[in-house]
N, C-alpha and C positions, 0 to 999 in steps of 0.2 A: 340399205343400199341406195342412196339419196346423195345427188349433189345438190347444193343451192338451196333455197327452200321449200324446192318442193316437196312435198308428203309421198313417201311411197306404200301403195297398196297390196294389198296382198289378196288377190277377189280374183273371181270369176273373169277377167280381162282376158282377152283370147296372148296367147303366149307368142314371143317374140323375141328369138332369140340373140343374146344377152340386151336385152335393151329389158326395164322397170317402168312398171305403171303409176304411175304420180299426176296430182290434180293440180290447173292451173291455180295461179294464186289470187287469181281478179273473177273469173268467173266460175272456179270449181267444177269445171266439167273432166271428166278424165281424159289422160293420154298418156303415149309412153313418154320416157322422160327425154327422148332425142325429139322429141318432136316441142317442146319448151324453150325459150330463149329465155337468157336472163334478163333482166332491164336495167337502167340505169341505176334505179331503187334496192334492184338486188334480190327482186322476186324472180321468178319463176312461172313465164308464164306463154300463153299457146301465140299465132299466129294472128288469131283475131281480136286478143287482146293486146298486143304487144305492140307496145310506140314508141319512136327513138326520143330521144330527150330533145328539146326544145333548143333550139339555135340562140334565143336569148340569155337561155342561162350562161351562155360563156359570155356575154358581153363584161365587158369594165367599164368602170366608171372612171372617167377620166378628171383630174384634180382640177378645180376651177381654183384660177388667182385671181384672188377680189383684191383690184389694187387702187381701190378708190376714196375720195374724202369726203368727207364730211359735208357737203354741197350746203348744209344751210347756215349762214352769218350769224353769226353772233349777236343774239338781242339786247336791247337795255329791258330793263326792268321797270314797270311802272305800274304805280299803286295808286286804288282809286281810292279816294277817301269817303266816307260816308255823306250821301247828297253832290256829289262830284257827277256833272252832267257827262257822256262821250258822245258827243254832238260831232266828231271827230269821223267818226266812223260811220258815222250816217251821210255827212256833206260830201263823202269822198278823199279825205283827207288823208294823204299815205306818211304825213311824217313821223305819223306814231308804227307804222312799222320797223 
């Protein structure tokens, strides 16, 4: 005679009528089963364990449009030959960019 998941007992609980004795599902202490709320999770659980769900999880993500180019120019190509000094990029020279 269990809703949700809580466990129901069958002990020494002082008697309460129609309500069932069942254990939190976070801290396992006993209570009756009206006195448990369920969670977001779907446990079954007391008063001082029980939290609502968290306001971020409903957030969305909203679609970003990347509507951008390619920002860098198109290079030449240039090959250093073996013994080829680049005194170029030492003097400050920008033509080779």
């Amino acid at each position: 005679m269990s809703s949700g998941s809580g466990r129901v007992l069958r002990s020494s609980f002082p008697y309460k009528s129609g309500d069932v004795a069942a254990i939190c599902d976070r801290c396992k202490f006993k209570f009756y089963l009206s006195e448990l709320q369920k969670t977001w999770e779907g446990l079954m659980c007391c008063s001082a364990c029980w939290e609502p769900r968290h306001p971020q999880d409903f957030v969305r993500a909203v679609k970003d449009e990347e509507n951008w180019k390619d920002t860098r120019r198109p290079g030449t190509d240039r090959f250093i030959e073996p013994g080829d000094h680049t005194v170029a990029a030492l003097s400050g020279d920008k033509s080779w960019l």
